[in-house]
C-alpha positions as CSV (number, residue, x, y, z in Angstrom):
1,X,23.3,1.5,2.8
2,X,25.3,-0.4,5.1
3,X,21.6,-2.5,6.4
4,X,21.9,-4.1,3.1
5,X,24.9,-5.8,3.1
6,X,23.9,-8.4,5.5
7,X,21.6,-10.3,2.6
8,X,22.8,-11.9,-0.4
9,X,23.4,-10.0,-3.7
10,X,19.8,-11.2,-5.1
11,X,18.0,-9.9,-2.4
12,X,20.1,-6.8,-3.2
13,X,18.9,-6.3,-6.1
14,X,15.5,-6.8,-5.2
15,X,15.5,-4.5,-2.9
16,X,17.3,-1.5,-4.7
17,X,15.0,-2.2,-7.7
18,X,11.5,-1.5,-5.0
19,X,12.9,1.5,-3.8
20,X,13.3,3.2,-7.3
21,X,9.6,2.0,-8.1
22,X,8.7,3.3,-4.9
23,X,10.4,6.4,-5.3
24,X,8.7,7.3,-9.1
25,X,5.3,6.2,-7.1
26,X,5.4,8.6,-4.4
27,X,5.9,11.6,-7.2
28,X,2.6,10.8,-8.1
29,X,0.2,9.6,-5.1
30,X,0.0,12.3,-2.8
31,X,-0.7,14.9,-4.9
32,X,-2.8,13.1,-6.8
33,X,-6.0,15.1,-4.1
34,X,-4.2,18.3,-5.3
35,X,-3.8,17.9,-8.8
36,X,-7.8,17.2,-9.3
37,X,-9.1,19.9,-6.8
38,X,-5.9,22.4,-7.3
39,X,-4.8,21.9,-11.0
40,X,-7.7,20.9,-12.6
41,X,-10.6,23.1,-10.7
42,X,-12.8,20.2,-9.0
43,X,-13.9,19.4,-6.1
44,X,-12.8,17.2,-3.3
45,X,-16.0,15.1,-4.1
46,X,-14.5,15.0,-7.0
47,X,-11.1,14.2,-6.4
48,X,-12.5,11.6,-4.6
49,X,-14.4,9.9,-6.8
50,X,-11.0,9.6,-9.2
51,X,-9.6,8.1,-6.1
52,X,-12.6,5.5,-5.7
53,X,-12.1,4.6,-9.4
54,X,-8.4,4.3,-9.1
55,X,-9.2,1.9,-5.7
56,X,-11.8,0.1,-7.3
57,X,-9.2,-0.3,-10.2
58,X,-7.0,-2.1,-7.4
59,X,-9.8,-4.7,-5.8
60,X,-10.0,-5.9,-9.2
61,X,-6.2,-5.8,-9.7
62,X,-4.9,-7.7,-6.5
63,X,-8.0,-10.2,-7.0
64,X,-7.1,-11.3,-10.7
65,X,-3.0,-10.6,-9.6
66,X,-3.6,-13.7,-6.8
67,X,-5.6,-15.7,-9.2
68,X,-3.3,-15.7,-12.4
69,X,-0.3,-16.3,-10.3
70,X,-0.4,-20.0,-11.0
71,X,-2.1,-19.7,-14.3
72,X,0.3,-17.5,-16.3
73,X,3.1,-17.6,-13.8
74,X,5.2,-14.7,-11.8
75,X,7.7,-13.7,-14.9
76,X,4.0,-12.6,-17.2
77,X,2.0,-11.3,-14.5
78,X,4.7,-9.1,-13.4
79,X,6.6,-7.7,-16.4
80,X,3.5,-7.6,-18.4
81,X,1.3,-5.6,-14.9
82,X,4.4,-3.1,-14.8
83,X,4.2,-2.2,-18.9
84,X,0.8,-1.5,-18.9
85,X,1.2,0.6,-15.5
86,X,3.7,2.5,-17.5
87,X,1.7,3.1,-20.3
88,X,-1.2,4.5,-18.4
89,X,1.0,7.0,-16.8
90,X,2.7,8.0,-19.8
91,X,-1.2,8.9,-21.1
92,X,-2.1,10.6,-17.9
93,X,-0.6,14.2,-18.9
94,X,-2.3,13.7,-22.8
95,X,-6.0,12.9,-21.4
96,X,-5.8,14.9,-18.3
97,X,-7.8,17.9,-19.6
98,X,-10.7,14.9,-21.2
99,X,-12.2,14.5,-17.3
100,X,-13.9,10.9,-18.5
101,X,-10.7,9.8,-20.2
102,X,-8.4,10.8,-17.1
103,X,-10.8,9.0,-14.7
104,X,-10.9,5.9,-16.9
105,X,-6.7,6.2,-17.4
106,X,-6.9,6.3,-13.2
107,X,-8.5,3.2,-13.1
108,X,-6.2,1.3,-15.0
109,X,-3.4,2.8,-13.4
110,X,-5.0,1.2,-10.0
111,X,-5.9,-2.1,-11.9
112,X,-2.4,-2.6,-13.2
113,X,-0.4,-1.5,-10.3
114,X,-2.7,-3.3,-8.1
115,X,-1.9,-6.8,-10.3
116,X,2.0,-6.9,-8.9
117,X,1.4,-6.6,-5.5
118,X,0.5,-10.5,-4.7
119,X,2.6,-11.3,-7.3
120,X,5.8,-9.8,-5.6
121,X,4.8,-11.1,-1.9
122,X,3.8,-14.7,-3.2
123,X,6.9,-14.2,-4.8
124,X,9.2,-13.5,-2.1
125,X,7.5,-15.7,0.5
126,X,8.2,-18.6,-1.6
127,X,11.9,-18.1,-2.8
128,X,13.0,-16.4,0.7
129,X,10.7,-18.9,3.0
130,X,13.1,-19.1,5.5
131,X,13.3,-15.4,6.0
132,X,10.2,-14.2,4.3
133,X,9.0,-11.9,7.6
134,X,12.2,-10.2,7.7
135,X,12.5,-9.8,3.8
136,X,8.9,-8.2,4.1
137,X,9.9,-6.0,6.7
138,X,13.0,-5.2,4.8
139,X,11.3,-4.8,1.6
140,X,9.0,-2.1,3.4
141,X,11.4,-0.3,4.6
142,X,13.3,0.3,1.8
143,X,9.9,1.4,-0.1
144,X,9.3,3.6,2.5
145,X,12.8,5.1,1.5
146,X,11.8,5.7,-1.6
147,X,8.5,6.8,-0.3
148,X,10.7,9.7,1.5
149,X,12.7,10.5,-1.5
150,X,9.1,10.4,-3.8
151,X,7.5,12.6,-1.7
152,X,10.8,15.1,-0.9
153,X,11.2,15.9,-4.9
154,X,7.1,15.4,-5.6
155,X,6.6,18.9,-3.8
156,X,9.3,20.7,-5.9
157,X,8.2,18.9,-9.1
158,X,4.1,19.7,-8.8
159,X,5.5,23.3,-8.6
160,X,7.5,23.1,-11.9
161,X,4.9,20.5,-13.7
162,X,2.6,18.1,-12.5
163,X,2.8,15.8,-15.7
164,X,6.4,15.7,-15.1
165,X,5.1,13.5,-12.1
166,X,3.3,11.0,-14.1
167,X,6.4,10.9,-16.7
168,X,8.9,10.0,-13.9
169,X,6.2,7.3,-12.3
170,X,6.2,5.7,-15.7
171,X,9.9,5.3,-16.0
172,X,10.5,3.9,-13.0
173,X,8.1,1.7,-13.7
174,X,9.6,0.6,-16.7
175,X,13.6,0.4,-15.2
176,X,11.4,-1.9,-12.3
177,X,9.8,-4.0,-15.3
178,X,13.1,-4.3,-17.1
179,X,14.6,-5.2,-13.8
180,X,11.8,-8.0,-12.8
181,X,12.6,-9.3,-16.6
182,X,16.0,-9.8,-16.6
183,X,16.2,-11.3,-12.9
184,X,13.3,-13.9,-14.0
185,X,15.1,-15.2,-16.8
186,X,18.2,-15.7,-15.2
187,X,16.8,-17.6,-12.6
188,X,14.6,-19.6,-15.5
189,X,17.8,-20.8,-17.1
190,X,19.8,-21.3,-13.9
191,X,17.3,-23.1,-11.8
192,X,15.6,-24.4,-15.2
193,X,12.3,-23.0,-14.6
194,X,10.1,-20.3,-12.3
195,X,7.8,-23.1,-10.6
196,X,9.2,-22.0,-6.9
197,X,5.7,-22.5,-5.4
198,X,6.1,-26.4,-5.9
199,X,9.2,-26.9,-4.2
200,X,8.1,-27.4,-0.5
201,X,4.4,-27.5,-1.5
202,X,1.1,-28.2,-3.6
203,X,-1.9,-25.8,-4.6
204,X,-4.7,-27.6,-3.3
205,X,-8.2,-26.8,-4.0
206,X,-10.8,-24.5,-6.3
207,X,-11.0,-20.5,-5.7
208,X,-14.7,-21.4,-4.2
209,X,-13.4,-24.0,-1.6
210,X,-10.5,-21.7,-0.3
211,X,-12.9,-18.4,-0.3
212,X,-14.4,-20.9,2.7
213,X,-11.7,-21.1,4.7
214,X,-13.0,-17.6,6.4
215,X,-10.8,-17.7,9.4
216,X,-7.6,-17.2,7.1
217,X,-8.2,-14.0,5.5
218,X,-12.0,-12.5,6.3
219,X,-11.6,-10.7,10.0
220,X,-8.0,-9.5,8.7
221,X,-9.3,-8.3,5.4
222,X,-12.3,-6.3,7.2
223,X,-9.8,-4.9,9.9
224,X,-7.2,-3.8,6.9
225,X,-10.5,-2.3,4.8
226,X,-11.4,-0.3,8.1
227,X,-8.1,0.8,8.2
228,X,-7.4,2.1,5.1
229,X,-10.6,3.9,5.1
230,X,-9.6,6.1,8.2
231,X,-6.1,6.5,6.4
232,X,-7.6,8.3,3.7
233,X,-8.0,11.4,5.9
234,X,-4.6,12.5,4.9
235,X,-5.7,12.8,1.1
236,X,-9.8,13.8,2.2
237,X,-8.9,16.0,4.9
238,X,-5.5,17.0,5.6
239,X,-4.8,17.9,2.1
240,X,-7.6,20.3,1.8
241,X,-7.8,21.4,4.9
242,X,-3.5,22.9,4.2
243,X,-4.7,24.4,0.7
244,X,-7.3,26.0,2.1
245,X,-5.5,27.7,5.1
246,X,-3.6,29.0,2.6
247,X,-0.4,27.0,3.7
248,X,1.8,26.0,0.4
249,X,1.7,22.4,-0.8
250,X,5.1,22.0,0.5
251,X,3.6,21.5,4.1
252,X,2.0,18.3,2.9
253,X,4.7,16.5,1.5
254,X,6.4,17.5,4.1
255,X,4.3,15.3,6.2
256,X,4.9,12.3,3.9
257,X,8.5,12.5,3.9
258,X,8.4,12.7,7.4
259,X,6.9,9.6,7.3
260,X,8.9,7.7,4.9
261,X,12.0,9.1,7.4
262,X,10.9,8.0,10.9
263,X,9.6,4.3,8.7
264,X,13.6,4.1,8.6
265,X,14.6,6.0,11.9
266,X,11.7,4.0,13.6
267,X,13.3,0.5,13.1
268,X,14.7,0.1,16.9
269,X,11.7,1.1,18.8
270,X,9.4,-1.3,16.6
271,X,11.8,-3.9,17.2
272,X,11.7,-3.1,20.6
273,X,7.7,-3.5,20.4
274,X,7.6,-6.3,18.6
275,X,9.7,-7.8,21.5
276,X,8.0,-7.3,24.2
277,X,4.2,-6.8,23.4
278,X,3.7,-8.1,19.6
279,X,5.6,-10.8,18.8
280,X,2.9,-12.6,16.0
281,X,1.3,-10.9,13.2
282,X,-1.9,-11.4,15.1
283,X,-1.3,-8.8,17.5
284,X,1.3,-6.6,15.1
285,X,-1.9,-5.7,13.3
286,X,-3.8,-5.3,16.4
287,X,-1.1,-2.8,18.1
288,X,-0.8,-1.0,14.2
289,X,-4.7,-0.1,14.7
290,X,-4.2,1.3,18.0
291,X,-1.4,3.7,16.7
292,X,-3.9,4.9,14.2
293,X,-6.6,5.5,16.4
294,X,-4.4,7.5,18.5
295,X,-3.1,9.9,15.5
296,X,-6.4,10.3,14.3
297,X,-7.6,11.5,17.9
298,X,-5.4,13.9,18.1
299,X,-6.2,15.5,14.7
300,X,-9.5,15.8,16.3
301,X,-8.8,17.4,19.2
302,X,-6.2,19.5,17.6
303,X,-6.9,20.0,14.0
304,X,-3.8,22.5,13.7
305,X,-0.5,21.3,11.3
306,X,1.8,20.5,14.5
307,X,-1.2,18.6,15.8
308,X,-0.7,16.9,11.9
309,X,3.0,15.9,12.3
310,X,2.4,14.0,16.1
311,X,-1.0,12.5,13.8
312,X,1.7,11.4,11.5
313,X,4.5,10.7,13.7
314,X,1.8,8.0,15.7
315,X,0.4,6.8,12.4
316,X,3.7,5.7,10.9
317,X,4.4,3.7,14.3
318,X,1.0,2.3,13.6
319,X,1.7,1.7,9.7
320,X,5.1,-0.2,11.1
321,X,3.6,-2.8,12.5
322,X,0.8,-3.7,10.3
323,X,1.7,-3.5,6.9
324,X,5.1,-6.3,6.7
325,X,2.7,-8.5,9.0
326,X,-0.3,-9.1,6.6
327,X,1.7,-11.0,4.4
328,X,3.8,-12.3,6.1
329,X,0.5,-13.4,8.4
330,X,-1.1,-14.6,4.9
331,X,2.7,-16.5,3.6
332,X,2.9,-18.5,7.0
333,X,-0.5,-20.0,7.2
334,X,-1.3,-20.8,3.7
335,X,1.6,-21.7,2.1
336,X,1.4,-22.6,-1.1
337,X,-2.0,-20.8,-1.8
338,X,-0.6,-17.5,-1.0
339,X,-0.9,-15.6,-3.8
340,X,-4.9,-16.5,-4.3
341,X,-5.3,-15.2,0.1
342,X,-2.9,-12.1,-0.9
343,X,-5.0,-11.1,-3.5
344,X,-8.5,-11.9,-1.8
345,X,-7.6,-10.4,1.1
346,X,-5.9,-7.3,-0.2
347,X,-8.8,-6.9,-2.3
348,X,-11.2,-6.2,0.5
349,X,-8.6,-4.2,2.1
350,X,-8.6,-2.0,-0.9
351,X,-12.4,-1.4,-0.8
352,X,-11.7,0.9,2.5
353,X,-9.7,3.3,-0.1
354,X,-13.0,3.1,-2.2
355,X,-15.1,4.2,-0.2
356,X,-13.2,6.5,2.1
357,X,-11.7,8.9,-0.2
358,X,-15.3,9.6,-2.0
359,X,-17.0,9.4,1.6
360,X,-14.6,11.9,2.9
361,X,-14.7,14.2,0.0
362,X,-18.4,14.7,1.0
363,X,-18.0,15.3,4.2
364,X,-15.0,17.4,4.2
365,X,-17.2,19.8,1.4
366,X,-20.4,19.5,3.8
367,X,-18.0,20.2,7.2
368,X,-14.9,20.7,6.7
369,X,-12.1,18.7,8.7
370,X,-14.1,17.8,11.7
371,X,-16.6,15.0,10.4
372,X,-13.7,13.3,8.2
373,X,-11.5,12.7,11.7
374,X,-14.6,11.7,13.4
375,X,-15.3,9.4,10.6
376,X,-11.3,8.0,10.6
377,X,-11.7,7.3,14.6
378,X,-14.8,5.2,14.0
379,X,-13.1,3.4,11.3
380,X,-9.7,2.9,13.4
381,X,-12.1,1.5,16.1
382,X,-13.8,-0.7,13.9
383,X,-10.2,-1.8,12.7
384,X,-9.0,-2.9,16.0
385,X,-12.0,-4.8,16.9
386,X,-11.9,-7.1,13.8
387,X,-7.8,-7.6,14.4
388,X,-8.7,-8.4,18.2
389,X,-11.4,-11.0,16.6
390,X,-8.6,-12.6,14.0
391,X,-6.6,-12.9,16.7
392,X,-8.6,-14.6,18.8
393,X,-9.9,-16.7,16.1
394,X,-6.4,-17.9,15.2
395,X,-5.3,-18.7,19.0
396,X,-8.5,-21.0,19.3
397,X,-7.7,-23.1,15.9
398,X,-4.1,-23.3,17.3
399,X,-5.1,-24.5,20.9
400,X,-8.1,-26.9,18.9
C-alpha cells in the first residue's frame, strides 16, 4: 500500500483500522435486501421497511453522535457507539427468525453505527486541520477498499451462511473499538488530555441558535437526503430485479465490488476533475449529483445488468466527489462546531435512506424496475438543484 506511506504512522493506523471496519461492514449491508426477501420469505415492502427502521435508527444516531461530542467526549462516544454496534450484530443471527425482535435489533444496529460517524470526522478535522480534505478523501478511499474486499467475500459467505455475515461485522467492529481505545488513551496521556477541539477554537452557542444558521448545513442536507434516496435503487430495485431474473446473487456483489475497485482505480481522473471543473466542495457535490443522475438514466433506458455496471461505473464517479466533500465542506466553515453540523446535517441526509428503501419496495412490488429508476431520476434532479442553491448561497455570503 505504497499511497500510505506518504502520512505519518498515526494516520496509518487510522486508516488501516477503517478499512477492517469497512470491510466486516460491507459483509453485511448489501445483502441485507436479500437476506429479508430471499432468506427469510418477505417481501421487498418488507425488506424495506427493516431498512427504514435501520435509517431511522441512523437520523437519531448521527443527531445525538454530533451533540454528545462535547458532552461526553470522542474517547466514550466512540468505543462505547462501536460495543453496542457489536453487540447488536452478534444478536442478529439469535433473533432473526423473531421478525419484531430482528427489526428492533436493525434499528439499533443503525442507531449505534450511525453515533461514530460525526464522531470520527469532527475527530479528524480537528487533529488533522491542516490536511483534513485530503485525510477525508484518504479516509474514503481506503473504506471503499474495504468496501471491495466486504462485498468480494459477502457473496461467497451468504452462500455458506448468512449469520456468518453479522458474526464477522461484529468482530471487526470490536478489533475497530479496541483500536479507537488504545489510540485515545495514548494520546490522553501523551498530550495530557483529548480536548483537541479547543486548541485553535471555541464552541460558541446553544443547539437552537446554530440549527439557525440555515445556510451552513440546510440546502446541503436536502440535496444529500435527495441523493441517498435515488441511491437506494441498488437495494429496491437492482437487487430484486437480479433475483428475480433468475441471475445468482453473485452478480450483485459483483457490482459493489466493482465499485469499491474503480473508488480506488478512479483516483486520477477525479483529481483530474477536481482540477479543472470542481475545485470547492460547493460544486464537488454539485458535479457528484450529475453523475448520479446520469447512472440512474441509463438504468432506465436500459434496464439490463451491463446497462447496471455503466449505472454503476457513473455512480461511483458521482459518489467520488460528493461524499469526502460534505465534511470536509461542514469542518471548513464551522470549525469548532463541527461535530453538532455533521450530525444535523447527516441526519437529514439519512432520512432519504428512510424513506427511499420503503418507497421503493412499493413500487418495485406494484411495477417492477421501471417506477423505482423513474423515482431515483426525480430524486437525483431534485439533488442537484438544492447543491446548485448551496452553492450559490455560499458564493453570495462570501462576496457579502
Amino acid at each position: 500500500m505504497n499511497w500510505l506511506q506518504r502520512y505519518p504512522r498515526e494516520i496509518q493506523a487510522l486508516l488501516l483500522a477503517s478499512l477492517i471496519n469497512s470491510t466486516g461492514s460491507a459483509l453485511m449491508w448489501p445483502l441485507t435486501t436479500m437476506y429479508v426477501f430471499g432468506e427469510l420469505g418477505r417481501s421487498m415492502q418488507d425488506a424495506g421497511l427493516v431498512i427504514l427502521l435501520q435509517s431511522l435508527g441512523g437520523i437519531a444516531g448521527q443527531l445525538v453522535g454530533g451533540a454528545m461530542y462535547h458532552r461526553i467526549g470522542v474517547k466514550k462516544l466512540l468505543v462505547g457507539s462501536l460495543l453496542i454496534n457489536a453487540l447488536a450484530l452478534f444478536a442478529l443471527p439469535i433473533v432473526s427468525t423473531h421478525w419484531p425482535l430482528y427489526m428492533l435489533t436493525m434499528l439499533i444496529t443503525g442507531f449505534s453505527s450511525a453515533m461514530t460517524l460525526p464522531a470520527i470526522q469532527a475527530f479528524v478535522g480537528f487533529r488533522f486541520a491542516s490536511r483534513r480534505g485530503e485525510i477525508f478523501n484518504t479516509i474514503y478511499v481506503g473504506n471503499n477498499i474495504g468496501v471491495a474486499l466486504g462485498t468480494a467475500l459477502s457473496g461467497p459467505l451468504a452462500e455458506i451462511s448468512f449469520p456468518l455475515t453479522f458474526v464477522l461485522n461484529g468482530v471487526t467492529c470490536l478489533v475497530f473499538a479496541g483500536y479507537f481505545f488504545v489510540y485515545l488513551n495514548r494520546i490522553d496521556r501523551r498530550e495530557g488530555g483529548l480536548t483537541i477541539q479547543a486548541k485553535t477554537t471555541k464552541r460558541e452557542g446553544r443547539a437552537l441558535a446554530l440549527l439557525m444558521n440555515t445556510r451552513v448545513y440546510l440546502y446541503m442536507g436536502l440535496g444529500a437526503l435527495f441523493l441517498w434516496l435515488g441511491n437506494c435503487i441498488w437495494n429496491g430495485g437492482i437487487s430484486p430485479t437480479i433475483l428475480s431474473s433468475g441471475q445468482p446473487a453473485s452478480h450483485y456483489s459483483i457490482l459493489w465490488t466493482l465499485n469499491g475497485v474503480l473508488i480506488f482505480a478512479f483516483q486520477p481522473l477525479i483529481l483530474w476533475i477536481k482540477r479543472r471543473f470542481a475545485s470547492l466542495p460547493e460544486s464537488q457535490m454539485t458535479a457528484g449529483s450529475l453523475f448520479y443522475l446520469s447512472g440512474y438514466v441509463v438504468i432506465l433506458w436500459i434496464p439490463h445488468y451491463g446497462a447496471m455496471v455503466l449505472a454503476m461505473i457513473l455512480a461511483t464517479v458521482g459518489e467520488m466527489l460528493f461524499q469526502p466533500a460534505m465534511p470536509a465542506f461542514i469542518s471548513e466553515r464551522t470549525q469548532a462546531n463541527a461535530p453538532f453540523y455533521l450530525g444535523v446535517s447527516g441526519g437529514i441526509a439519512q432520512g432519504g435512506r428512510v424513506i427511499g428503501p420503503y418507497i421503493m419496495g412499493v413500487l418495485y412490488d406494484q411495477g417492477g424496475l421501471s417506477p423505482v429508476a423513474w423515482l431515483a431520476v426525480a430524486s437525483a434532479v431534485l439533488s442537484c438543484g438544492f447543491f446548485v442553491l448551496n452553492h450559490r448561497l455560499q458564493r453570495s455570503a462570501q462576496a457579502g
